[in-house]
N, C-alpha and C positions, 0 to 999 in steps of 0.2 A: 811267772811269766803269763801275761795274756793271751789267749788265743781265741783267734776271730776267723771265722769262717771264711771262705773264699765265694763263697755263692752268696755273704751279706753284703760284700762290698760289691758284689755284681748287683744284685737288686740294687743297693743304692744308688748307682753310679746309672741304670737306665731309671729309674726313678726319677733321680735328676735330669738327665738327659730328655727323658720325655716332656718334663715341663717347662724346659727352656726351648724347646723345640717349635712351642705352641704358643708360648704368655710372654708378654712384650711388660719389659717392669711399666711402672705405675709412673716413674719420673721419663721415660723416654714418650708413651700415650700420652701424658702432660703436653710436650714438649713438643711432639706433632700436631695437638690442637691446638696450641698456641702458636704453631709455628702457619697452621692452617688459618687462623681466625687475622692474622696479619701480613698475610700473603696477599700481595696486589697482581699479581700473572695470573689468568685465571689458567691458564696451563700449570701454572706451578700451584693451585689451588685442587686441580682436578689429580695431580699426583699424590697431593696428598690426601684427599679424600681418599684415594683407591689404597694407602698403606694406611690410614685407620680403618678402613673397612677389612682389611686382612687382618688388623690386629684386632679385630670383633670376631671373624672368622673363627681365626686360631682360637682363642677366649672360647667360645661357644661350643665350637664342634671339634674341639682339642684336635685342628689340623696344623701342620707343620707350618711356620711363618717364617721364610727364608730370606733371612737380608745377606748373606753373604754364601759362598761356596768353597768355604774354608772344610778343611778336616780336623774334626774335635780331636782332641790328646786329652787322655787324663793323668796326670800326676797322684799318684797316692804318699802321702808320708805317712812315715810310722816311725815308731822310737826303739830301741833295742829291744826292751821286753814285750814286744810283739811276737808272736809267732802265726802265722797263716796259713791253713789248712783245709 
Protein backbone atom coordinates (compact mmCIF):
# COMPACT_ATOMS: atom_id res chain seq x y z
CA UNK A 1 0.00 0.00 0.00
CA UNK A 2 0.92 3.61 -0.74
CA UNK A 3 0.99 6.13 1.73
CA UNK A 4 1.02 9.77 0.89
CA UNK A 5 1.07 12.47 3.33
CA UNK A 6 -1.73 14.67 3.88
CA UNK A 7 0.25 18.03 4.20
CA UNK A 8 1.60 16.89 0.25
CA UNK A 9 -1.62 17.08 -1.19
CA UNK A 10 -2.02 20.31 0.83
CA UNK A 11 0.96 21.90 -0.60
CA UNK A 12 -0.01 20.78 -3.82
CA UNK A 13 -3.46 21.67 -4.00
CA UNK A 14 -2.47 25.75 -2.85
CA UNK A 15 0.51 25.30 -5.16
CA UNK A 16 -1.97 25.06 -7.73
CA UNK A 17 -4.31 27.12 -6.47
CA UNK A 18 -1.97 29.99 -6.24
CA UNK A 19 -1.09 29.88 -9.89
CA UNK A 20 -4.33 29.70 -11.35
CA UNK A 21 -5.19 32.43 -9.18
CA UNK A 22 -2.71 34.89 -11.04
CA UNK A 23 -1.80 33.27 -14.81
CA UNK A 24 -4.42 33.52 -17.48
CA UNK A 25 -3.35 30.36 -19.93
CA UNK A 26 -1.57 31.34 -23.03
CA UNK A 27 -4.59 30.32 -25.40
CA UNK A 28 -7.26 32.64 -23.57
CA UNK A 29 -4.24 36.03 -23.62
CA UNK A 30 -4.15 34.85 -27.26
CA UNK A 31 -7.58 35.20 -27.60
CA UNK A 32 -8.07 38.53 -25.82
CA UNK A 33 -5.49 40.14 -28.12
CA UNK A 34 -7.05 38.84 -30.89
CA UNK A 35 -10.26 39.51 -29.77
CA UNK A 36 -8.72 43.14 -28.95
CA UNK A 37 -6.96 43.83 -32.28
CA UNK A 38 -10.51 43.27 -34.08
CA UNK A 39 -12.82 45.01 -31.92
CA UNK A 40 -14.43 48.05 -33.82
CA UNK A 41 -16.27 49.71 -30.28
CA UNK A 42 -13.83 51.54 -28.87
CA UNK A 43 -15.56 50.81 -25.55
CA UNK A 44 -15.31 47.30 -26.20
CA UNK A 45 -11.68 47.87 -27.07
CA UNK A 46 -11.06 49.87 -23.83
CA UNK A 47 -12.60 46.70 -21.94
CA UNK A 48 -10.41 44.82 -23.14
CA UNK A 49 -7.39 46.55 -22.92
CA UNK A 50 -8.12 46.89 -19.04
CA UNK A 51 -8.36 42.64 -18.90
CA UNK A 52 -5.05 42.28 -20.71
CA UNK A 53 -3.58 44.79 -18.59
CA UNK A 54 -4.68 42.56 -15.50
CA UNK A 55 -3.66 39.71 -17.12
CA UNK A 56 0.05 41.34 -17.22
CA UNK A 57 -0.69 42.43 -13.58
CA UNK A 58 -1.43 39.06 -12.36
CA UNK A 59 1.71 37.58 -14.57
CA UNK A 60 3.99 40.14 -13.00
CA UNK A 61 3.27 40.78 -9.57
CA UNK A 62 1.55 37.28 -9.01
CA UNK A 63 -1.77 39.12 -8.01
CA UNK A 64 -5.06 37.42 -8.01
CA UNK A 65 -6.94 37.95 -11.52
CA UNK A 66 -10.62 37.44 -10.94
CA UNK A 67 -12.97 36.54 -13.72
CA UNK A 68 -15.57 34.93 -11.76
CA UNK A 69 -16.76 34.70 -8.02
CA UNK A 70 -17.33 31.19 -7.87
CA UNK A 71 -16.15 28.92 -4.98
CA UNK A 72 -13.19 26.44 -5.84
CA UNK A 73 -13.99 22.64 -4.88
CA UNK A 74 -11.25 20.34 -5.01
CA UNK A 75 -11.80 16.72 -5.92
CA UNK A 76 -8.95 14.26 -5.07
CA UNK A 77 -9.01 10.70 -6.50
CA UNK A 78 -7.17 7.96 -5.36
CA UNK A 79 -7.24 4.09 -5.89
CA UNK A 80 -7.56 1.56 -3.07
CA UNK A 81 -3.98 1.08 -2.22
CA UNK A 82 -3.70 4.45 -1.15
CA UNK A 83 -3.66 5.25 2.26
CA UNK A 84 -3.25 9.04 3.76
CA UNK A 85 -1.87 10.16 6.66
Amino acid sequence: MRTIEAGAITDAVEKTFMEITHLLGDDLVAALEKAYREEESPLGKEILSHLLQNAKIGREEKMPVSQDTATTLVYVEMGHEVQVV
